[in-house]
DRENSELO-250808 format. One record per residue: residue number from 1; residue in one letter; x, y, z of N, C-alpha, C in turn. Coordinates in nm, 2 decimals. Layout:
N
<site NUM; "A"; <X; Y; Z>; <X; Y; Z>; <X; Y; Z>>
...
END
This chain:
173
<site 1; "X"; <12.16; 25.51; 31.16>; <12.14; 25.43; 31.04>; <12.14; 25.28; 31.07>>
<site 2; "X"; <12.20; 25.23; 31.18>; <12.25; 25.09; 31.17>; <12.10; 25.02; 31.24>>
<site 3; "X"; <12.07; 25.14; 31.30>; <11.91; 25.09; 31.39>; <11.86; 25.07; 31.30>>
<site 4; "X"; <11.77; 25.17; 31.22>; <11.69; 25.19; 31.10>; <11.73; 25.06; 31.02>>
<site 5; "X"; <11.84; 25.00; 31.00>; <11.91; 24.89; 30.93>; <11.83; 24.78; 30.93>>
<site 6; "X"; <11.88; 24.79; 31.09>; <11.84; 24.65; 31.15>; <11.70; 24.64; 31.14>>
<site 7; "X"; <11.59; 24.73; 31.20>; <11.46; 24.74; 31.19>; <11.39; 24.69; 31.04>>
<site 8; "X"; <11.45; 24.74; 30.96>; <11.41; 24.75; 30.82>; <11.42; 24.61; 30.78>>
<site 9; "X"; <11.52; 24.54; 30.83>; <11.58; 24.39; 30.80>; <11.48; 24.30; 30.87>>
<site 10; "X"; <11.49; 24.33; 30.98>; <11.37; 24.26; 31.07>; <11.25; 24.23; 31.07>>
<site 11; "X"; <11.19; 24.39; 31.02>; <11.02; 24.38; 31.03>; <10.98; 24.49; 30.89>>
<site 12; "X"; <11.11; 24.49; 30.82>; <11.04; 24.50; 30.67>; <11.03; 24.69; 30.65>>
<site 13; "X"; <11.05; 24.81; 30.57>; <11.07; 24.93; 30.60>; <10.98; 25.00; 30.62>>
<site 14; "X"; <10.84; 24.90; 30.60>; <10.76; 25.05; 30.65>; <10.73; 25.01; 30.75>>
<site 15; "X"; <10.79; 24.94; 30.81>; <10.81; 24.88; 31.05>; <10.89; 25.04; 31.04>>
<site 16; "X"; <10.96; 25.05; 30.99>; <11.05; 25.20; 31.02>; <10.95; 25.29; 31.04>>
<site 17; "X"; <10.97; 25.38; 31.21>; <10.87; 25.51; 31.15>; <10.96; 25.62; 31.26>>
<site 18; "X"; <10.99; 25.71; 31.22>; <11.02; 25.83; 31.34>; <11.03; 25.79; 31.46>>
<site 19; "X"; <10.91; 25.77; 31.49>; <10.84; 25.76; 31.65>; <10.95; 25.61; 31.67>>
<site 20; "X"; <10.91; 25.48; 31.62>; <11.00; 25.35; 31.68>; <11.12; 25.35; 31.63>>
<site 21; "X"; <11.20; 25.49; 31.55>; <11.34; 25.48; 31.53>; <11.40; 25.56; 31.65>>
<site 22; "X"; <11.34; 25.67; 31.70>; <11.37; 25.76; 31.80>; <11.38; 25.70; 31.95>>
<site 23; "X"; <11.23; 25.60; 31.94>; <11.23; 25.55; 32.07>; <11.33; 25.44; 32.09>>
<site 24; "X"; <11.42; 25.38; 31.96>; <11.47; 25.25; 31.99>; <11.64; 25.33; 32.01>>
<site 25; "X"; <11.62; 25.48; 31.99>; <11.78; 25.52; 32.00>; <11.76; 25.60; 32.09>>
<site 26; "X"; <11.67; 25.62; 32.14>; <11.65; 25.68; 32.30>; <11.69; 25.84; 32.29>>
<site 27; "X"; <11.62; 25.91; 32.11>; <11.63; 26.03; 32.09>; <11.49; 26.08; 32.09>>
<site 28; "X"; <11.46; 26.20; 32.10>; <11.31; 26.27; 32.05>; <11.27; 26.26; 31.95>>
<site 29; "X"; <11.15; 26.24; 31.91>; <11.14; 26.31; 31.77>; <11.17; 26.40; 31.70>>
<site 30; "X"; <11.15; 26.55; 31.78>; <11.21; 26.67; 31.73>; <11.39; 26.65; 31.69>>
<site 31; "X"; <11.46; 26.54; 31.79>; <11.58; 26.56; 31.78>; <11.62; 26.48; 31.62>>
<site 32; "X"; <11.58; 26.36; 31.62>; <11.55; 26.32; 31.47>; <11.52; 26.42; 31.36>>
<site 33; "X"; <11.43; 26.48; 31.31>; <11.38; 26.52; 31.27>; <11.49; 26.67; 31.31>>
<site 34; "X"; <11.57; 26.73; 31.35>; <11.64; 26.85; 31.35>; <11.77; 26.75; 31.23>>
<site 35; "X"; <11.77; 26.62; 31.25>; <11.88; 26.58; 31.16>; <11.82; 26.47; 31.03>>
<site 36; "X"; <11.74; 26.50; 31.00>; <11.66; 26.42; 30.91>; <11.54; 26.52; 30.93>>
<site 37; "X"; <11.51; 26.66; 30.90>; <11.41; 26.71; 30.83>; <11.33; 26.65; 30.72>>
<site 38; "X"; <11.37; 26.56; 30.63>; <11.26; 26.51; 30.52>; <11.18; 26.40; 30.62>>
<site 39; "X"; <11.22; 26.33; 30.76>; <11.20; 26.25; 30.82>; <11.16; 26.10; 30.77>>
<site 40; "X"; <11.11; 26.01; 30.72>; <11.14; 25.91; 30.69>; <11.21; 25.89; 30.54>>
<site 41; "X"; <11.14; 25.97; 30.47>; <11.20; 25.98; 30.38>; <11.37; 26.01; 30.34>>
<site 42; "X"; <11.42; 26.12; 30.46>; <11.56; 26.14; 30.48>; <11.62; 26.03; 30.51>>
<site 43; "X"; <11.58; 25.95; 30.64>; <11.62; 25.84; 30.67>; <11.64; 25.74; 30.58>>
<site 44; "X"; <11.50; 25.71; 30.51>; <11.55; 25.61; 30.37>; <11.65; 25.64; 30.30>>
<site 45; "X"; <11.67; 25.77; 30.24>; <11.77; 25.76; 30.15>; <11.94; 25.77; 30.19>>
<site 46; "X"; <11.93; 25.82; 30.31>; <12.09; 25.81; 30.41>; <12.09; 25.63; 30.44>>
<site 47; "X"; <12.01; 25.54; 30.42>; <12.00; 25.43; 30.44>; <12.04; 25.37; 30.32>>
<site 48; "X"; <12.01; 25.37; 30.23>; <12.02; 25.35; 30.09>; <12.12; 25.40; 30.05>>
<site 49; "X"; <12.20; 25.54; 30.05>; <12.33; 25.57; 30.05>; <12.44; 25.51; 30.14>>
<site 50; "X"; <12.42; 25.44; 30.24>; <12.47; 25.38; 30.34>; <12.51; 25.19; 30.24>>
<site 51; "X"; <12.38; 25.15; 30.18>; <12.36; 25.06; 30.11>; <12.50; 25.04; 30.00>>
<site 52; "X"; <12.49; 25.17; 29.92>; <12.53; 25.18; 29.80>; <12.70; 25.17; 29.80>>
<site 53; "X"; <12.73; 25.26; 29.93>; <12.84; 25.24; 29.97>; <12.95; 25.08; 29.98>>
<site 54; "X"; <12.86; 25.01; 30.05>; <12.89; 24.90; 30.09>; <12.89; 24.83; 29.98>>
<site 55; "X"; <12.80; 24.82; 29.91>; <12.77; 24.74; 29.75>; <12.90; 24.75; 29.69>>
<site 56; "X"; <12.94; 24.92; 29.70>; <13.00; 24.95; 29.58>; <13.18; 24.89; 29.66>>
<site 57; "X"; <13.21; 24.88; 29.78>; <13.31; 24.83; 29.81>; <13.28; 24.63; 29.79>>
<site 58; "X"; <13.21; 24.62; 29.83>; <13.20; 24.45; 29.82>; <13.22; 24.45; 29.65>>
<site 59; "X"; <13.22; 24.52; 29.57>; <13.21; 24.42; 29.44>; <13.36; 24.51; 29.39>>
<site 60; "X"; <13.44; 24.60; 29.45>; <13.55; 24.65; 29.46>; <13.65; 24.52; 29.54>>
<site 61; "X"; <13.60; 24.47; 29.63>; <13.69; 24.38; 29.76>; <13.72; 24.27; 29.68>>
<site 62; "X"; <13.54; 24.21; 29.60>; <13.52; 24.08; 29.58>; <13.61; 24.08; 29.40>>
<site 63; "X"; <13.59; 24.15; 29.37>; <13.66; 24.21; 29.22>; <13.82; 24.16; 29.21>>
<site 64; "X"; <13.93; 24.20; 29.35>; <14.03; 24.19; 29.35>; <14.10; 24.25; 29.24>>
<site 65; "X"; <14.19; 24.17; 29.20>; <14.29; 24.19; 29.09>; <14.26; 24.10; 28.98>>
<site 66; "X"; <14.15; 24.03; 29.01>; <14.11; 23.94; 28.88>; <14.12; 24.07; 28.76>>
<site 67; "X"; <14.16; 23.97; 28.65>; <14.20; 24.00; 28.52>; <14.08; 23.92; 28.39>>
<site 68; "X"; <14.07; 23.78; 28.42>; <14.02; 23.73; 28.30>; <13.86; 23.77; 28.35>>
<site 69; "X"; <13.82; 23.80; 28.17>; <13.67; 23.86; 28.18>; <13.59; 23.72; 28.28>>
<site 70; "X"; <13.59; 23.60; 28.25>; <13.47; 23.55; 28.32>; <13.51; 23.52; 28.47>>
<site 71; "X"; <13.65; 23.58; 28.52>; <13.63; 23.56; 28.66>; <13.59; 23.68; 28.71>>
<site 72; "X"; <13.62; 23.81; 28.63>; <13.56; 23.89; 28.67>; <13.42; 23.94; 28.69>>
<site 73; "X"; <13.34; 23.88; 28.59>; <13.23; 23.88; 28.60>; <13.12; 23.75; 28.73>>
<site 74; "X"; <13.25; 23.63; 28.77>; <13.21; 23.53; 28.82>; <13.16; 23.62; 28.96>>
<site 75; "X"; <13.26; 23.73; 29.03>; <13.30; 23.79; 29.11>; <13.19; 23.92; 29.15>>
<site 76; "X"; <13.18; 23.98; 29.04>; <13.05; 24.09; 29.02>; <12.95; 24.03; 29.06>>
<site 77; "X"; <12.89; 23.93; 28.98>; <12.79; 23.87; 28.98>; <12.77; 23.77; 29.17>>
<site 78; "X"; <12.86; 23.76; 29.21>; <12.84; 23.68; 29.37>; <12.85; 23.81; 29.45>>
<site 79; "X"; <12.95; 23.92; 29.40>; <12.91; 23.99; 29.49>; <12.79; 24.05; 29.51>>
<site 80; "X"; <12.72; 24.11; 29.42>; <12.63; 24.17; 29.42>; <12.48; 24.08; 29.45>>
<site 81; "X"; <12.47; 23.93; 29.43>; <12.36; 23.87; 29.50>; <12.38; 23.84; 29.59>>
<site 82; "X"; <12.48; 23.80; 29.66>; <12.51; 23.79; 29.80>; <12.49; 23.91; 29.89>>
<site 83; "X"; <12.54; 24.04; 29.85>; <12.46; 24.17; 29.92>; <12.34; 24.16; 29.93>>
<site 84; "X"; <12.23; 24.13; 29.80>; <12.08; 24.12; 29.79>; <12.00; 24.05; 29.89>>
<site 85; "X"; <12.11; 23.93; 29.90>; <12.05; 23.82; 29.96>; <12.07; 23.83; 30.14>>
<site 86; "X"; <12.23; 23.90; 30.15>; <12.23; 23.91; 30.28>; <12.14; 24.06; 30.37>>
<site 87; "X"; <12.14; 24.13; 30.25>; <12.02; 24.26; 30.32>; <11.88; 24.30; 30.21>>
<site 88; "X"; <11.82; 24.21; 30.24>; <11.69; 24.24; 30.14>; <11.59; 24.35; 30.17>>
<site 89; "X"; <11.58; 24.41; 30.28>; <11.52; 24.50; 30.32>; <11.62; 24.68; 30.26>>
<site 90; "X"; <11.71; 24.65; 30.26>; <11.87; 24.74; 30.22>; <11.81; 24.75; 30.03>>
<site 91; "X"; <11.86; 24.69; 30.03>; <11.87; 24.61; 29.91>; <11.71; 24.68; 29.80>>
<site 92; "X"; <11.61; 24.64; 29.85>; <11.50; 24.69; 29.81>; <11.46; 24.83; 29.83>>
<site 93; "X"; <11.51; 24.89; 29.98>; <11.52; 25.00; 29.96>; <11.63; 25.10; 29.88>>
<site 94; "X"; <11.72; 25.05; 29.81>; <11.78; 25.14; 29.73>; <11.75; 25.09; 29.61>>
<site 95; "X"; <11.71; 24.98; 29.56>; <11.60; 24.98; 29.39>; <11.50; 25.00; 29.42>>
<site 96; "X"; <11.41; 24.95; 29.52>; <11.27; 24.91; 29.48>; <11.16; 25.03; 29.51>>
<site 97; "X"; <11.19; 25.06; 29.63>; <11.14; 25.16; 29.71>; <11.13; 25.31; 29.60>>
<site 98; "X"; <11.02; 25.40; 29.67>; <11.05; 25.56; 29.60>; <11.11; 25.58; 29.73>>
<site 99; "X"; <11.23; 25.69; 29.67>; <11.29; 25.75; 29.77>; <11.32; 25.88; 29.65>>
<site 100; "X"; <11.42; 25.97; 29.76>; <11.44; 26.08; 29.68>; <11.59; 26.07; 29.60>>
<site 101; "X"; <11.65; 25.97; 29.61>; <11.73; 25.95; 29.55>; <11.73; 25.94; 29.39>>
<site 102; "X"; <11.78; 25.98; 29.30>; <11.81; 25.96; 29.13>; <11.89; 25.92; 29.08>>
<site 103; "X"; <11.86; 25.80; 29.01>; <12.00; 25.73; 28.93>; <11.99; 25.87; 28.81>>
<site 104; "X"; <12.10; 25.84; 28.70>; <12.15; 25.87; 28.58>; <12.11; 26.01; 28.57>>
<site 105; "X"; <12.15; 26.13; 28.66>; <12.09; 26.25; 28.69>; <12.21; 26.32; 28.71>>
<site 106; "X"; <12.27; 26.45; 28.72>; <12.36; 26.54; 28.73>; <12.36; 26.53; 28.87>>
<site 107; "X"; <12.20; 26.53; 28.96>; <12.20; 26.50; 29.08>; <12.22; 26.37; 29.14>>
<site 108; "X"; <12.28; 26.34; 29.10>; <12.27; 26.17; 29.14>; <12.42; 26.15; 29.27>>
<site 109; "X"; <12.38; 26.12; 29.43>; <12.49; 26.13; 29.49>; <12.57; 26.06; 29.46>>
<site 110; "X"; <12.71; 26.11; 29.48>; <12.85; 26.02; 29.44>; <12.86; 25.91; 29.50>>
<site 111; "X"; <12.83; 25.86; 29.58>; <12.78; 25.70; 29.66>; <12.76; 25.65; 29.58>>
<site 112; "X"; <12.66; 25.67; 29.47>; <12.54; 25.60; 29.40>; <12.63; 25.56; 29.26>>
<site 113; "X"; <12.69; 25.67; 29.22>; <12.76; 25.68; 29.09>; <12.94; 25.62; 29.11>>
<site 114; "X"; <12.97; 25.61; 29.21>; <13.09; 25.50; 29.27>; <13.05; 25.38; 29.27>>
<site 115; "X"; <12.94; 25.31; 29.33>; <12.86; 25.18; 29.33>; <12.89; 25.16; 29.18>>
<site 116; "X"; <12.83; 25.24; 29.08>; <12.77; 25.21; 28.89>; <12.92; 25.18; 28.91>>
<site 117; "X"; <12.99; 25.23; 28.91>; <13.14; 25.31; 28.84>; <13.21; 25.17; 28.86>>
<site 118; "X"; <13.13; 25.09; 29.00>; <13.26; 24.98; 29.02>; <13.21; 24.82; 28.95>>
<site 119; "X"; <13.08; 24.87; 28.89>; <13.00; 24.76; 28.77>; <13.05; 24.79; 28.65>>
<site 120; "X"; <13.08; 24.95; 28.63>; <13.13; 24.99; 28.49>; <13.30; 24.92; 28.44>>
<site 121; "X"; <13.33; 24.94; 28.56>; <13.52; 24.88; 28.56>; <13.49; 24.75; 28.56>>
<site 122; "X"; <13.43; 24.66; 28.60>; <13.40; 24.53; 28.62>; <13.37; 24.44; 28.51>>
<site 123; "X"; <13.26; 24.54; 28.43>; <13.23; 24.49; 28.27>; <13.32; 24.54; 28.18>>
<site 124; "X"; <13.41; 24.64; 28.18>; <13.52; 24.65; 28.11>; <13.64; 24.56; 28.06>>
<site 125; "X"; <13.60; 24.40; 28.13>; <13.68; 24.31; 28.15>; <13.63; 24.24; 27.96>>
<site 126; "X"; <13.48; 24.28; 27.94>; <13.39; 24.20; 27.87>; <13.48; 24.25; 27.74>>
<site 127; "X"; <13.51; 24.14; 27.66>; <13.50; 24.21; 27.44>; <13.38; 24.23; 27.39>>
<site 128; "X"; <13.27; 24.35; 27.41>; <13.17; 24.39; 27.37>; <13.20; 24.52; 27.34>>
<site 129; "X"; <13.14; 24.48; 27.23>; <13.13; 24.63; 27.15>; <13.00; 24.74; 27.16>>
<site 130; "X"; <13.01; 24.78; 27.26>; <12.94; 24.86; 27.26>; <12.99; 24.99; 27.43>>
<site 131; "X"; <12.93; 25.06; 27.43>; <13.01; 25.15; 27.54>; <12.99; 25.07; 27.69>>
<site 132; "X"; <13.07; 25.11; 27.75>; <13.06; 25.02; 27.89>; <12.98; 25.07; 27.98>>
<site 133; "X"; <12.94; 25.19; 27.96>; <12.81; 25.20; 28.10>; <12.68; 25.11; 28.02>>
<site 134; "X"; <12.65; 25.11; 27.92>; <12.55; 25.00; 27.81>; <12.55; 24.87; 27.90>>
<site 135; "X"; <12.70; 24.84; 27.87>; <12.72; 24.69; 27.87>; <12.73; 24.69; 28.09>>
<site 136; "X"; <12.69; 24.77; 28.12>; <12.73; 24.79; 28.31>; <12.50; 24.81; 28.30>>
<site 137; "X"; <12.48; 24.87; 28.25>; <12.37; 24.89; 28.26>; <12.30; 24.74; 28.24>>
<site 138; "X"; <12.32; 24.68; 28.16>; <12.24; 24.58; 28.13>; <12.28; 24.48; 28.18>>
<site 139; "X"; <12.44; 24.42; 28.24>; <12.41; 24.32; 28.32>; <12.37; 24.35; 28.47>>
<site 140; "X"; <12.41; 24.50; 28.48>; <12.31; 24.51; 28.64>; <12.19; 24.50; 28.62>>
<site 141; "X"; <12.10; 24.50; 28.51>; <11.97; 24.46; 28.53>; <11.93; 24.35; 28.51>>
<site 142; "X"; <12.03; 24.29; 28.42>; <12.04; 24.10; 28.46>; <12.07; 24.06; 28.63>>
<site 143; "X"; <12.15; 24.11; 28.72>; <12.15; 24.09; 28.81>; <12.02; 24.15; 28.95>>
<site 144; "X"; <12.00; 24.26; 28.89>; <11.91; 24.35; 28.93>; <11.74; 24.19; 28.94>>
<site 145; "X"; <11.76; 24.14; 28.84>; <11.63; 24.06; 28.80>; <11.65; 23.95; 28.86>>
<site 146; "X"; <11.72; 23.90; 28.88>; <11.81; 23.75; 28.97>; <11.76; 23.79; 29.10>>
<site 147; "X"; <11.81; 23.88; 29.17>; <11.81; 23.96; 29.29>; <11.69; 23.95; 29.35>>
<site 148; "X"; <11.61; 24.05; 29.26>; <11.44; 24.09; 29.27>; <11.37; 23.92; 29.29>>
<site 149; "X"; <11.35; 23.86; 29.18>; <11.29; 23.78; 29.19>; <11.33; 23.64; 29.30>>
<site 150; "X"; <11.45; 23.65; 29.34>; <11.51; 23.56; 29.41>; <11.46; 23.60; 29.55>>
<site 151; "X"; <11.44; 23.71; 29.55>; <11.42; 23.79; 29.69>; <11.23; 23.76; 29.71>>
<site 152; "X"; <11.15; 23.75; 29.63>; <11.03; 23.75; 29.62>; <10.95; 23.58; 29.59>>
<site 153; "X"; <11.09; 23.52; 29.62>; <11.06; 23.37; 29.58>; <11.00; 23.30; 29.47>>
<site 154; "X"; <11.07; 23.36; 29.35>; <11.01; 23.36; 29.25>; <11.11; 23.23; 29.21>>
<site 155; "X"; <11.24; 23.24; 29.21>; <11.34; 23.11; 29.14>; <11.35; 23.04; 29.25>>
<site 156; "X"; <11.41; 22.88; 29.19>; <11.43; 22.81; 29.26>; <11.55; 22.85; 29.37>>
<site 157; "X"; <11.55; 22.81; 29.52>; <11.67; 22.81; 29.58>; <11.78; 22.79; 29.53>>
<site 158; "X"; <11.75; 22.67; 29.50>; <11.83; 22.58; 29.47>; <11.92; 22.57; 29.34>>
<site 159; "X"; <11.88; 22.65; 29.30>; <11.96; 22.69; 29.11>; <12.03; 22.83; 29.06>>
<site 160; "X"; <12.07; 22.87; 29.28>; <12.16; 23.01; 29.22>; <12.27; 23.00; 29.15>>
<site 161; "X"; <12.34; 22.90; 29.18>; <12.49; 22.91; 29.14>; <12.47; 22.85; 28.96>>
<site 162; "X"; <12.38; 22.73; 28.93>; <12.32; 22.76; 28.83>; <12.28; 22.89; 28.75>>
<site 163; "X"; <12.22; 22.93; 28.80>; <12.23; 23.09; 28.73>; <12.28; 23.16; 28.70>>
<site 164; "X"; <12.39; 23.19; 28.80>; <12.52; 23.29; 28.81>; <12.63; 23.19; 28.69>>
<site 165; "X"; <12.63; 23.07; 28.70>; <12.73; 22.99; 28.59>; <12.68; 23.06; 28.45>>
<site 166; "X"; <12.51; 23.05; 28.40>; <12.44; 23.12; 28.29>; <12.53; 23.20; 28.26>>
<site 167; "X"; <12.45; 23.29; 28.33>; <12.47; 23.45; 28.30>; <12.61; 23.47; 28.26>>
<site 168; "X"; <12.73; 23.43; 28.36>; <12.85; 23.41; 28.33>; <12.91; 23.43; 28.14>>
<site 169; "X"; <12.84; 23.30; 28.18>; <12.83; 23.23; 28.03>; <12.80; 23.33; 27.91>>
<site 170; "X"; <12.70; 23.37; 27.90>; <12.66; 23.39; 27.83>; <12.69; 23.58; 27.83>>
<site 171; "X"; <12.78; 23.62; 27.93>; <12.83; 23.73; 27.89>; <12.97; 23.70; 27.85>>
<site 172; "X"; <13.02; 23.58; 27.84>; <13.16; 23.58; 27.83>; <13.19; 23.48; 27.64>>
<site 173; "X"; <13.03; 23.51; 27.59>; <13.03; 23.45; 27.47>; <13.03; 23.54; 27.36>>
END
């Protein structure tokens, strides 16, 4: 996975293929492919679960013991664009990409639904009235949108911490 990582980081995920993941771990194809039968596809999503994992401890680490809603959310919000920003290739493969992975599904792996769970506890800091996977769903897509576009060079460099002060803001009103 950490090959595949790196690769994907490097030269972008469809540089990933069987054949230059196998040759760079000095396995066969067949022997890949006996452990990843879906073959890239498998690999993507063990990469992306690999992702989610880490996401979901960084905004667990970065979270701490804060108490007040806007440091908690100060904390959400840097963790989770700082992951984007430090693995964009990661990062896009577990939103952007198809893979066989499913959010909000019975089948949805517990990686995936630990990651939500530690945005759901995070926005539970918020006085909104409304249910908290709602109020977890919609600022991850506030963040989700920061992320994306920041990643695509759409916002200024220069105006993250600007942004993140916003958002802050304006969930803590």
């Amino acid at each position: 996975m950490r090959t595949a990582r790196r690769m994907a980081e490097a030269d972008g995920w469809e540089a990933v293929t069987v054949r230059r993941l196998a040759d760079a771990i000095e396995y066969s194809q067949p022997v890949l492919y006996g452990h990843f039968p879906e073959g890239k596809a498998g690999i993507a999503a063990a990469v992306a679960l690999e992702g989610f994992d880490e996401l979901g401890e960084r905004i667990r680490t970065r979270r701490g013991r804060a108490r007040a809603p806007r440091e908690v959310m100060n904390r959400l919000a840097e963790a989770y664009l700082d992951f984007a920003e430090e693995w964009p290739a990661t990062y896009g493969l577990m939103f952007d990409a198809p893979t066989t992975l499913a959010f909000a599904v019975e089948e949805t792996p517990d990686t995936m639904k630990q990651a939500f769970e530690e945005i759901v506890t995070s926005v539970s800091a918020l006085p909104v009235d409304a249910a908290k996977e709602t109020v977890a769903e919609v600022v991850w897509s506030a963040l989700h949108g920061q992320a994306t576009l920041a990643r695509n060079k759409r916002l200024l460099p220069q105006h993250k911490a600007a942004r993140l002060r916003v958002l802050v803001d304006l969930l803590n009103t």
